[in-house]
N, C-alpha and C positions, 0 to 999 in steps of 0.2 A: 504494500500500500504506500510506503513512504516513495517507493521509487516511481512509482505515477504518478505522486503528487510534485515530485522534483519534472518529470519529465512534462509533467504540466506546467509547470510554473517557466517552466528552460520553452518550452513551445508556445507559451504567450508573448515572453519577453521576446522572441526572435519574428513573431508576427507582431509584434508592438514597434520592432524595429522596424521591419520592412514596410509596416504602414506609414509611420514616420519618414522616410527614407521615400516611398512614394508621393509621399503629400509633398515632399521638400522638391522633388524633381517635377512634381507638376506644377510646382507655383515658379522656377523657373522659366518654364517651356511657357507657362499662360500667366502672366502679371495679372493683379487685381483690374488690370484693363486698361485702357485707352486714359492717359492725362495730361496735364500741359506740364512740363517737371523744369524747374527755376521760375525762374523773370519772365514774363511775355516785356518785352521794351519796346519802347519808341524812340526816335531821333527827324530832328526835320531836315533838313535840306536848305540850308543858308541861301540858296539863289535861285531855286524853285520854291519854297514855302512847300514844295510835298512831303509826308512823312512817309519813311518806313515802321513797319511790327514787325519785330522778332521773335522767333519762338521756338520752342522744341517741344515734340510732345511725344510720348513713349508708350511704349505695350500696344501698341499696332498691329495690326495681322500685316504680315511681309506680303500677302500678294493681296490687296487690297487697297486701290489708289484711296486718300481721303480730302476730301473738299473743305478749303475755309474759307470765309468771311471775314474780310477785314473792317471796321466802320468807326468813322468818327465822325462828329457836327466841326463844321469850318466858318470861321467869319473871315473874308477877305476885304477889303479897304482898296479903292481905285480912284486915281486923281489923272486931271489931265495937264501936261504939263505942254505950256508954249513956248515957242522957241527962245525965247528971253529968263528960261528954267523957275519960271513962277508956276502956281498953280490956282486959277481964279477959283473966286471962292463960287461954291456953288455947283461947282463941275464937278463932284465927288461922289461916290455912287458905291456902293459896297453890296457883297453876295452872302445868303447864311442859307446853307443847305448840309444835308447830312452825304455823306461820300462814301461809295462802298468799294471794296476790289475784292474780288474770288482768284480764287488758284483752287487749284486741283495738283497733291503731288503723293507719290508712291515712296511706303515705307521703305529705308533701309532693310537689310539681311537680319537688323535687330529688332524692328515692329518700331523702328524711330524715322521722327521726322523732323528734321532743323531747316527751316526756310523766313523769309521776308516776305512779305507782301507792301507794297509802294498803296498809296493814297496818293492821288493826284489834288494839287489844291485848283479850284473853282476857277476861271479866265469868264468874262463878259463872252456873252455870245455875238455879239454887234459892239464892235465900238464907239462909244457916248458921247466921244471928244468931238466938238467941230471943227473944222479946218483946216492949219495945217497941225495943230493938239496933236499930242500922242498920250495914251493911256500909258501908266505906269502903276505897279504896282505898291502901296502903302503899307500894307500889313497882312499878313494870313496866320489866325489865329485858331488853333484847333483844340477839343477839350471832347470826353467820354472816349477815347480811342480803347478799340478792344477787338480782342480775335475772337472767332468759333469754329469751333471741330464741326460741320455741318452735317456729315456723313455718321457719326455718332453721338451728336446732337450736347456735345460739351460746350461752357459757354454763352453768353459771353464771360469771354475773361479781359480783365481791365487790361489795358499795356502800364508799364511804368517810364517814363511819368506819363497817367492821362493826359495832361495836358503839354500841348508844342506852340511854341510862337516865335512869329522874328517880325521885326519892324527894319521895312528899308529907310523910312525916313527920306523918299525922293523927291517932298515938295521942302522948301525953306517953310521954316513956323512962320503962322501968320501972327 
């Protein structure tokens, strides 16, 4: 009797290991799943006012492209400047709209994905300036910037910092 209860006790422990040992290699092979892992970041663009988001996101299926969303709200500032580098008052005219960009991109061999996505800042459809004016731009000020895993529906995730701005400063203060 003693030696069955050893040979029990020795053939629990060694199915207690192997269950162990299997739980441990399937959480390798299949992470808790799909997430964004560090910083999502932003940065703008000193001479466009566009931003890019940065990101990495991990536990991917390797053969399954995934789709994101990039979005942020933009306020843009526009003056027109005459040939004598004033800018009359009145001739200013500024854009606030929300700006999106998608991509589509395929996991690494590790179920990861590290890419940018650009945000373009907002241009006048028509130019406002009369005569021989040329439009310049003033300021593009952007704020809520954030990524989304669209394809496994993560997100939104904030970028750091939400908020981007640059001021060109191209008419003299009045």
């Amino acid at each position: 009797m003693k030696r069955s209860i050893k040979q029990c006790a020795s053939t629990l422990a060694v199915c207690g290991a192997l269950l162990c040992a299997a739980g441990a290699a399937q959480a390798t092979q299949h992470p808790s799943g799909p997430q964004f892992s560090g910083k999502v970041t932003s940065s703008i663009d000193p001479k466009s006012g566009d931003v890019k988001i940065c990101f990495k996101e991990t536990g991917l299926k390797k053969d399954k492209a995934v789709s994101y969303l990039a979005k942020g709200n933009v306020t843009a500032s526009f003056a027109c400047l005459n040939p004598g580098g004033n800018c009359p008052k009145g001739q200013d005219t500024s854009l606030k709209q929300t700006v999106t960009a998608s991509a589509t991109y395929s996991p690494d061999k590790h179920g990861t994905v590290s890419a940018c996505i650009t945000l373009k800042a907002p241009k006048p459809k028509h130019n406002p300036c009369p005569g021989p004016m040329k439009l310049v731009v003033q300021s593009v000020s952007w704020n809520d910037l954030s990524i989304t895993d669209v394809t496994n529906k993560i997100g939104p995730v904030a970028a750091y910092p939400s908020k981007q701005a640059v001021n060109y400063g191209a008419c003299p203060a009045r």
